[in-house]
N, C-alpha and C positions, 0 to 999 in steps of 0.2 A: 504493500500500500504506500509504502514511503517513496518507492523508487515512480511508482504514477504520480503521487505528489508532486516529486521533482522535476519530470515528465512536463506535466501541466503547464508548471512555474517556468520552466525554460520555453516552455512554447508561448506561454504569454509575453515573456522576455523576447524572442525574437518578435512578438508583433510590434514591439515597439520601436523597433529596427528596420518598421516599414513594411511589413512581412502580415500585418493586422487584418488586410481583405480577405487573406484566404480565410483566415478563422470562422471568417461570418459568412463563409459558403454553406461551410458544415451545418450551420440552422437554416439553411434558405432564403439569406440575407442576401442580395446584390454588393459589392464592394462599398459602394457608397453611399449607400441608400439603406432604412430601416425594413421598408417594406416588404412581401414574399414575389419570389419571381412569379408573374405572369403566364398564362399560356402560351406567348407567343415569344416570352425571352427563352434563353439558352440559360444551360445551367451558370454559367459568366454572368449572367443578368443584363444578357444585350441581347435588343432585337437582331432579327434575323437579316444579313443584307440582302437587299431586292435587286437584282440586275434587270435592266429593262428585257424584254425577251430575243431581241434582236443580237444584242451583246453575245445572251448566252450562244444563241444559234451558231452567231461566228465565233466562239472561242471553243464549243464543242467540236465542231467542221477542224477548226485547228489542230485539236487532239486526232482524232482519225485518221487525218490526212497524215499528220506525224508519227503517227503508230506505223503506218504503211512503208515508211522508210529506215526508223529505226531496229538496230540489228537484232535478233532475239531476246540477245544476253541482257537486254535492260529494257525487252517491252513489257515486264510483269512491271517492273516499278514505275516506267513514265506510264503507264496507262491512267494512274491516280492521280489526281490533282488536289486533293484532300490532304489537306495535311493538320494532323492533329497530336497536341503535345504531351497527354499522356501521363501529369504531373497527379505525384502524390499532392494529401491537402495543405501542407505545410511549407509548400512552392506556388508562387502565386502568376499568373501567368504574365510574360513578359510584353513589355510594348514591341510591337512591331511598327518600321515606318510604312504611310500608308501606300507613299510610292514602291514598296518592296514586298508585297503577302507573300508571305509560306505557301509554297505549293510543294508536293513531291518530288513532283518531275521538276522544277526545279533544284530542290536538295540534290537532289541525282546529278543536271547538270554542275554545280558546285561542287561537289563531292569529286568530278571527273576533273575538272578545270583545279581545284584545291591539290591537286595531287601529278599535274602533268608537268612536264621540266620545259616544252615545247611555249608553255607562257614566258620563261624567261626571258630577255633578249639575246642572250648567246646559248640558248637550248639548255643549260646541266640543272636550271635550279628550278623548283618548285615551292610553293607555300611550306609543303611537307618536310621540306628539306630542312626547314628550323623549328617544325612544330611535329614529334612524333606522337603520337597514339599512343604508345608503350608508356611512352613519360607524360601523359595527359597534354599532350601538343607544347612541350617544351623541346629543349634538343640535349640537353646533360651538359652543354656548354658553358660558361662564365660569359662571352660574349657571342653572337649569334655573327655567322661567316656572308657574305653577301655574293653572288654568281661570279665575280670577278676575284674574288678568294682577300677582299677586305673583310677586316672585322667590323663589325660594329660599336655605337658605342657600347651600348647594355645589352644586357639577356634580355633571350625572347619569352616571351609570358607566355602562362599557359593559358587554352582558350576555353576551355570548359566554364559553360553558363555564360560564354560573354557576352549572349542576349540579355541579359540586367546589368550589364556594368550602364555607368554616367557618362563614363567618359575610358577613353581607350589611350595604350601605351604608358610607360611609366610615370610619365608627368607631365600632361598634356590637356590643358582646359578646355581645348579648343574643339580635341575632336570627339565627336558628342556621339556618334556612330559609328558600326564596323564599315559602314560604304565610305567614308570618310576615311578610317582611319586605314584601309587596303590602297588607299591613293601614295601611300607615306610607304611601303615596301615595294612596290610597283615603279610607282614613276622620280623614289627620290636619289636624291646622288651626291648626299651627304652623309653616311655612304651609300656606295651602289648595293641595293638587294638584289629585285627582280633583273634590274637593267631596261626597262623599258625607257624609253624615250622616242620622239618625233622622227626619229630616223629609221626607228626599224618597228613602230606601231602596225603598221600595215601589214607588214613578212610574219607578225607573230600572228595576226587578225586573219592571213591567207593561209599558216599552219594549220591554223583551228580548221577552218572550211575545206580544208583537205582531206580531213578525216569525215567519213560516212557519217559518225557516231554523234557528230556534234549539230548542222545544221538544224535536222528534226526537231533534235531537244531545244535549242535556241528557241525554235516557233515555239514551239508547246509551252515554254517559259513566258515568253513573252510574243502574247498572239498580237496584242494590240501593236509591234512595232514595225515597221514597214520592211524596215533592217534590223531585224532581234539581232544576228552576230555584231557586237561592238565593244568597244571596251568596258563601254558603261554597263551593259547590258554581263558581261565578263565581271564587273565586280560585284555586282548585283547579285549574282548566282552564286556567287563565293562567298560573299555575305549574309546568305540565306542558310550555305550547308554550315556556315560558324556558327549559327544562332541555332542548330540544329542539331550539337555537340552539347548536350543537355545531363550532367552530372549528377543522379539525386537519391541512387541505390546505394550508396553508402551502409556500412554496419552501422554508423550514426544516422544515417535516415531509418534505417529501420526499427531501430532505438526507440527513436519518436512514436514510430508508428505502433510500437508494442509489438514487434515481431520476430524484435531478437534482442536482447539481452548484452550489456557491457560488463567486463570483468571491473572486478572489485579494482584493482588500479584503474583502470580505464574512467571509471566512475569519478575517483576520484579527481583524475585530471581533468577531468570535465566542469564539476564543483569548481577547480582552481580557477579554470577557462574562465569560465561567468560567473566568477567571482571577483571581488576588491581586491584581495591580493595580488593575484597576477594582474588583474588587468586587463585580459586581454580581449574582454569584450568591446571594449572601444572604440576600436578598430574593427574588429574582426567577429563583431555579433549580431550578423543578418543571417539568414537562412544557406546564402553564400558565404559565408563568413570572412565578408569583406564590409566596408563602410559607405561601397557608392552601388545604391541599389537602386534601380529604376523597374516598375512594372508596368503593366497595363493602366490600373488604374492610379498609378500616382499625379501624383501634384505637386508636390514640394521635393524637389531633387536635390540634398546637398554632394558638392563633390569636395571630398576633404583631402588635403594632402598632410602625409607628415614628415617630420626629419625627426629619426631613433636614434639621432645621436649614431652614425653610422663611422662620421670622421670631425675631424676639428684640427685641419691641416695648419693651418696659420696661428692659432689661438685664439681665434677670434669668430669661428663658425663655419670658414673655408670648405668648400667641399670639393675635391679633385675636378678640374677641367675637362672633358666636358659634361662631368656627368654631376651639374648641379642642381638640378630638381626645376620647381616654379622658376627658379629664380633665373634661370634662361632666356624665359617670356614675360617675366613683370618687373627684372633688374631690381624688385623688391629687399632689400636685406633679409625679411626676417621669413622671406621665399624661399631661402637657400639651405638645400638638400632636403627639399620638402616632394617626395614621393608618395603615389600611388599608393593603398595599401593593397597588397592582391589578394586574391580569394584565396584560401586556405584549404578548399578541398583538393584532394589528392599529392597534399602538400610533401605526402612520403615520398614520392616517386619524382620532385621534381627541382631534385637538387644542378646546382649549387644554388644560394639563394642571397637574395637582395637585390638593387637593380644592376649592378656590377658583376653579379656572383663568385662576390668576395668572400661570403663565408661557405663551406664547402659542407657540412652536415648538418642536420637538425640540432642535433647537441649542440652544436655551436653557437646555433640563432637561441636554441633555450638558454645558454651561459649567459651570451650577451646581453638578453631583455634581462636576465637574473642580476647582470652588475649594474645594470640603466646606461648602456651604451656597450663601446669597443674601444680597444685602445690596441692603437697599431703602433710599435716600439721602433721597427725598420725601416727601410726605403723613404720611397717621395712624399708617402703618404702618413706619416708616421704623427702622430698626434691622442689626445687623449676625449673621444667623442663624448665621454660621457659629462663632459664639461662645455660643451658646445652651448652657447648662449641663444640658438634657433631650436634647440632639440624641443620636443614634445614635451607640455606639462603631464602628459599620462606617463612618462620614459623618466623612471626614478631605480634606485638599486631597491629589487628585491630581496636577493640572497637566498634562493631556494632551497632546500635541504636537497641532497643525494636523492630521496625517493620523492619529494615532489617534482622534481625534473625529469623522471623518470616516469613517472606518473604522466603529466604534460605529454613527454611523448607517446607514450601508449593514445593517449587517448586522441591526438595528432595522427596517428593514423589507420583511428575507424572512421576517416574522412575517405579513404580511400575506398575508391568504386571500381572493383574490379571487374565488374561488365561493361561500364567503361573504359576502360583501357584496350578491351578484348572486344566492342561492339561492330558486325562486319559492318552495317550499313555506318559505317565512319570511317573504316576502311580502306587501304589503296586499290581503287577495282582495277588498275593496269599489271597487277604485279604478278598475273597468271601469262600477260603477253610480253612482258620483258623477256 
């Protein structure tokens, strides 16, 4: 009875994390509304959309038509245009832009496009190439490699749930969406990822249309465009299979749901989690257990950065060039080394960690929050962070005991979703014709 108690209290605790719609599903509550859904709403508590009849006529003729060209091996999946998200109740369903709806068959197209090398501009590299499956779409690297064999500045995030992030990339206000934020690997060259650019737009846009496998799905994606193959049309698709990378089988979601049980350590890191001591709810106590959570039905988005006292190169707050935080984009002082927090599921598997991938284990990142920063004694970067004058007022020395950090991590990784990691429709579907 205690352990549903506690149950309860953590799930009322995430609703206030943003996370409070889904709760009032469970009674027949609409998100935002007191009253019972209606006949004519959906269990979301939204009317049904009406397309005029005409629309439908020509977008179904699109599907047939496209069925008729596409190769066997993927006319069970594009035949569907229905796409549906399949959340437990303690995930609440994410906004989608309106210029971009979930369909199948476009997951499908994104899913083939997310994983071909053929998009790069000199052919080797693909999205996959710094986002693997195995590691929840990280790459095990400290810095992420770009097609021309530059590094980057920081590691690549992992992409799971990035349908609810605020905002995308380490520290970045700007970019508010994944169709924005695939323009920044694609076409930048500071440094070069994809390598695309104005000179060879066209050879990678005439690859695609090469292949059998991709025209058809283009139309079916997008019936309404004159010319579905284009780039935009290209990020669009790729945008739709990231949102589509949906993390939420967890041995911690199933916790919630009453379906499996955490061990006596486990528990107790958990208590530490969403508790005063650690802390570390703060940051990291939404249902993603991150701080910048956007849904369907929100309203009020905060996008928070912070600096953990990571470094304090100067003595004055310094953070290594160029990997200073806000403070890049607002030349703000008290901007600097102010990051992203990321979401924390499947955090076991996607080391190294921070946005540099300076600390190389968990235990490490637990030591660190345990002293209220880091202190680098060596090199260029040597300095004492947890004295940093921008650092976070939550970022104080705890001093954990041996079995409280131990604890911490036990329970750090029943975030981990191993049907996630191992899901085929997430998949590389080229790698049976390599």
């Amino acid at each position: 009875m205690a352990r549903v108690r506690f149950r309860q209290r953590l799930i009322a605790r995430l609703s206030k994390r943003g996370v409070a719609d889904h709760l009032r599903l469970r009674a027949g509550r609409p998100p935002d509304g007191p009253g019972p859904f209606s006949e004519a709403e959906n269990r979301h508590g939204h009317a049904p959309t009406k397309r005029a009849p005409s629309t439908m006529k020509r977008r179904m003729l699109s599907v047939v038509i496209g069925l008729l060209a596409v190769p066997a091996a993927v006319a069970a999946v594009v035949a569907s245009t229905v796409w549906s998200w399949n959340l437990p109740t303690h995930v609440p369903e994410p906004r989608v832009p309106a210029n971009n709806p979930m369909s199948a068959v476009k997951v499908e197209l994104g899913r083939r496009l997310f994983y071909d090398t053929r998009l790069s501009g000199n052919g080797t590299m693909s999205c996959a190439s710094c986002h693997h499956q195995s590691r929840a779409f990280t790459d095990g690297r400290s810095l992420a490699v770009g097609s021309t064999g530059e590094r980057t500045h920081r590691s690549a995030l992992g992409l799971a749930n990035s349908a609810w992030h605020a905002t995308y990339n380490w520290a970045n206000p700007a970019l508010v969406s994944l169709e924005q934020q695939m323009e920044v690997p694609l076409f930048g060259d500071d440094p070069i990822e994809m390598g695309v650019n104005d000179a060879n737009r066209q050879e990678i846009l005439d690859r695609l249309r090469k292949d059998p496998i991709y025209p058809p799905l283009f139309r079916q994606s997008f019936p309404d465009d004159g010319e579905p193959l284009n780039m935009a049309t290209v990020i669009k698709a790729i945008a739709a299979f990231e949102r589509s990378m949906v993390s939420v089988d967890s041995r911690y979601d199933r916790y919630l749901q009453g379906k499996q049980a955490l061990s006596t350590s486990e528990e107790r890191g958990m208590v530490l989690f969403f508790g005063e001591k650690a802390e570390c709810h703060h940051c990291h106590g939404s249902f993603n257990f991150n701080d910048q959570v956007v849904h369907k039905k929100s309203r009020l988005v905060e996008t928070l950065f912070h600096n953990n006292g990571l470094y304090n190169v100067d003595g004055k707050g310094g953070y290594p060039y160029p990997n200073r935080g806000v403070f890049e984009s607002t030349g703000k002082p008290e901007d600097m080394g102010a990051f992203r927090a990321p979401s924390l599921r499947n955090v076991e598997v996607t080391a190294p960690y921070m946005h540099d991938g300076s600390v190389a284990t968990l235990e490490e990142v637990i030591e660190q929050y345990s002293q209220g920063g880091k202190v680098t004694t060596t090199g260029p970067n040597q300095g004492d962070g947890r004295l940093n004058p921008h650092k976070s007022g939550l970022i104080s020395r705890i001093e954990f005991t041996e079995q409280e950090k131990l604890d911490l991590l036990n329970f750090l990784k029943t975030l981990t979703d191993e049907g996630f990691l191992k899901d085929p429709k997430l998949s590389d579907p080229w790698e049976q014709t390599r």
